[in-house]
N, C-alpha and C positions, 0 to 999 in steps of 0.2 A: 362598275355595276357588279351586282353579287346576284349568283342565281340561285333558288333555292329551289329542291327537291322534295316533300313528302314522301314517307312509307310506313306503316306498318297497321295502317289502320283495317276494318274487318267487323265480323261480327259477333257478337260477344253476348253470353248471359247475365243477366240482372247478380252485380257482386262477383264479379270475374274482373280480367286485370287486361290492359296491352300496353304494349308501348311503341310510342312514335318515334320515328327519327326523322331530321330533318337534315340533308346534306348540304351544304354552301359548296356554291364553287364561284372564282372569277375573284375580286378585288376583295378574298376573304380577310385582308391585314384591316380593311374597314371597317369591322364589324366590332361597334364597342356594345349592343343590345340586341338581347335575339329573344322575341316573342313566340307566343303560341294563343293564337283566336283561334274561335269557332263561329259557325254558322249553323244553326238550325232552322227550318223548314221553317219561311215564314217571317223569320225574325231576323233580329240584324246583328251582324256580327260583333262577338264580346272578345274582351280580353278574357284570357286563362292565368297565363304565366309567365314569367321575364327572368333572364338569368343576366346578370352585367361582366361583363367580357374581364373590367380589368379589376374585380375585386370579386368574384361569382356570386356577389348577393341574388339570392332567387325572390319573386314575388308574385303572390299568388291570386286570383281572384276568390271572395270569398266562398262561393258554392266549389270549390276542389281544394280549399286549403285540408290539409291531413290527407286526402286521396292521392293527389299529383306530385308530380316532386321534378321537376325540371332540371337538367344537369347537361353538361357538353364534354368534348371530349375532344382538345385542340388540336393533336396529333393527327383526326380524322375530319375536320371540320366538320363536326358531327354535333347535334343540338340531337336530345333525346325529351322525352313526355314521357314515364312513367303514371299510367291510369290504372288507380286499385279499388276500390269496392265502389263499380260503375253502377250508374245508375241509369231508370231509361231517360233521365232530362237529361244526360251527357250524350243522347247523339245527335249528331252534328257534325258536320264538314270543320276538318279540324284544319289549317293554316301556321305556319312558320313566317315569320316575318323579320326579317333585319334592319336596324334602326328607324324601325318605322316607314321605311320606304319599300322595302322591294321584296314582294309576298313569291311563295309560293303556289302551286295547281292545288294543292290539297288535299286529303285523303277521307274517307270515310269511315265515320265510326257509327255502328249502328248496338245499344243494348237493347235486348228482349228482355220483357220483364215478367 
Protein backbone atom coordinates (compact mmCIF):
# COMPACT_ATOMS: atom_id res chain seq x y z
CA UNK A 1 0.00 0.00 0.00
CA UNK A 2 1.37 3.69 -0.69
CA UNK A 3 -0.17 6.47 1.28
CA UNK A 4 -0.21 9.70 0.13
CA UNK A 5 -0.30 13.13 1.72
CA UNK A 6 -1.33 16.58 0.09
CA UNK A 7 -0.03 20.16 1.13
CA UNK A 8 0.33 23.37 -0.02
CA UNK A 9 -2.87 24.19 -1.35
CA UNK A 10 -4.51 27.91 -0.20
CA UNK A 11 -5.90 30.89 -1.56
CA UNK A 12 -4.65 32.77 -4.22
CA UNK A 13 -5.44 35.77 -6.62
CA UNK A 14 -6.48 35.56 -10.18
CA UNK A 15 -2.55 35.19 -12.02
CA UNK A 16 -0.72 34.26 -8.80
CA UNK A 17 1.28 30.94 -8.55
CA UNK A 18 1.39 27.62 -5.61
CA UNK A 19 2.64 24.79 -5.34
CA UNK A 20 1.55 21.41 -4.38
CA UNK A 21 3.49 18.68 -2.89
CA UNK A 22 2.43 15.38 -2.49
CA UNK A 23 4.34 13.05 0.13
CA UNK A 24 4.20 9.10 -0.56
CA UNK A 25 5.03 6.93 2.23
CA UNK A 26 4.59 2.91 2.61
CA UNK A 27 5.40 0.55 -0.52
CA UNK A 28 6.91 3.78 -2.22
CA UNK A 29 9.49 1.31 -4.46
CA UNK A 30 5.90 0.74 -6.17
CA UNK A 31 5.22 3.54 -7.57
CA UNK A 32 5.89 3.66 -11.42
CA UNK A 33 2.92 6.89 -12.00
CA UNK A 34 1.97 9.55 -10.02
CA UNK A 35 -1.01 11.70 -10.94
CA UNK A 36 -2.47 14.97 -9.94
CA UNK A 37 -6.75 15.30 -10.42
CA UNK A 38 -8.95 17.81 -9.28
CA UNK A 39 -12.39 18.24 -8.06
CA UNK A 40 -14.54 21.12 -8.47
CA UNK A 41 -17.65 22.08 -6.90
CA UNK A 42 -20.10 20.08 -8.72
CA UNK A 43 -18.22 18.39 -11.20
CA UNK A 44 -16.31 15.31 -11.27
CA UNK A 45 -13.08 14.81 -11.06
CA UNK A 46 -10.31 15.45 -13.89
CA UNK A 47 -6.95 14.54 -14.58
CA UNK A 48 -4.30 17.51 -14.36
CA UNK A 49 -0.92 15.76 -14.71
CA UNK A 50 1.27 12.53 -14.76
CA UNK A 51 5.00 12.28 -14.22
CA UNK A 52 6.40 8.52 -15.12
CA UNK A 53 8.62 7.28 -12.41
CA UNK A 54 11.02 5.30 -14.63
CA UNK A 55 11.77 7.78 -17.67
CA UNK A 56 10.04 11.29 -15.93
CA UNK A 57 7.97 11.98 -19.00
CA UNK A 58 5.38 14.50 -17.64
CA UNK A 59 1.78 14.84 -19.07
CA UNK A 60 -0.47 17.42 -18.91
CA UNK A 61 -4.22 17.95 -19.28
CA UNK A 62 -5.04 20.49 -21.87
CA UNK A 63 -6.69 23.49 -19.77
CA UNK A 64 -2.93 23.66 -17.51
CA UNK A 65 -0.51 22.69 -20.17
CA UNK A 66 2.29 25.94 -20.15
CA UNK A 67 0.76 26.89 -16.32
CA UNK A 68 1.66 23.52 -14.52
CA UNK A 69 4.76 21.70 -14.70
CA UNK A 70 4.76 18.48 -12.42
CA UNK A 71 8.01 17.15 -11.31
CA UNK A 72 9.37 14.81 -8.11
CA UNK A 73 12.00 14.50 -6.07
CA UNK A 74 12.98 10.83 -5.23
CA UNK A 75 15.21 11.38 -2.48
CA UNK A 76 12.04 12.78 -0.69
CA UNK A 77 9.34 10.76 -2.10
CA UNK A 78 8.06 13.86 -2.96
CA UNK A 79 5.68 14.64 -6.15
CA UNK A 80 5.41 18.43 -6.60
CA UNK A 81 2.42 20.72 -8.72
CA UNK A 82 3.92 23.82 -9.65
CA UNK A 83 0.48 26.21 -10.59
CA UNK A 84 1.30 29.70 -12.38
CA UNK A 85 -0.84 32.06 -14.07
CA UNK A 86 -4.17 30.67 -12.03
CA UNK A 87 -7.13 31.12 -13.06
CA UNK A 88 -10.61 31.11 -11.08
CA UNK A 89 -11.63 27.63 -13.26
CA UNK A 90 -8.53 26.10 -11.43
CA UNK A 91 -10.12 25.83 -8.03
CA UNK A 92 -10.75 22.70 -6.94
CA UNK A 93 -9.75 20.08 -4.61
CA UNK A 94 -6.63 19.16 -5.94
CA UNK A 95 -5.68 15.15 -5.43
CA UNK A 96 -2.36 12.97 -5.83
CA UNK A 97 -2.82 9.79 -6.92
CA UNK A 98 -0.23 6.66 -7.40
CA UNK A 99 -0.70 4.24 -10.17
CA UNK A 100 -4.11 4.89 -10.30
CA UNK A 101 -5.03 3.20 -7.24
CA UNK A 102 -4.40 4.86 -4.06
CA UNK A 103 -5.40 8.70 -3.86
CA UNK A 104 -4.77 11.08 -1.34
CA UNK A 105 -7.30 13.52 1.30
CA UNK A 106 -6.52 16.36 -0.86
CA UNK A 107 -5.93 19.99 -0.56
CA UNK A 108 -7.71 23.14 -1.42
CA UNK A 109 -7.13 25.46 -3.96
CA UNK A 110 -9.36 28.35 -4.19
CA UNK A 111 -8.48 31.59 -7.12
CA UNK A 112 -10.17 34.96 -6.64
CA UNK A 113 -10.81 36.51 -9.58
Amino acid sequence: QVQLVESGGGLVQAGGSLRLSCAASGRTFSIYLMNWFRQAPGKEREFVAAIKYSDGNTYYADSVKGRFTISKDNTKNLVYLQMNSLKAEDTAVYYCNANGDSWGQGTQVTVSS
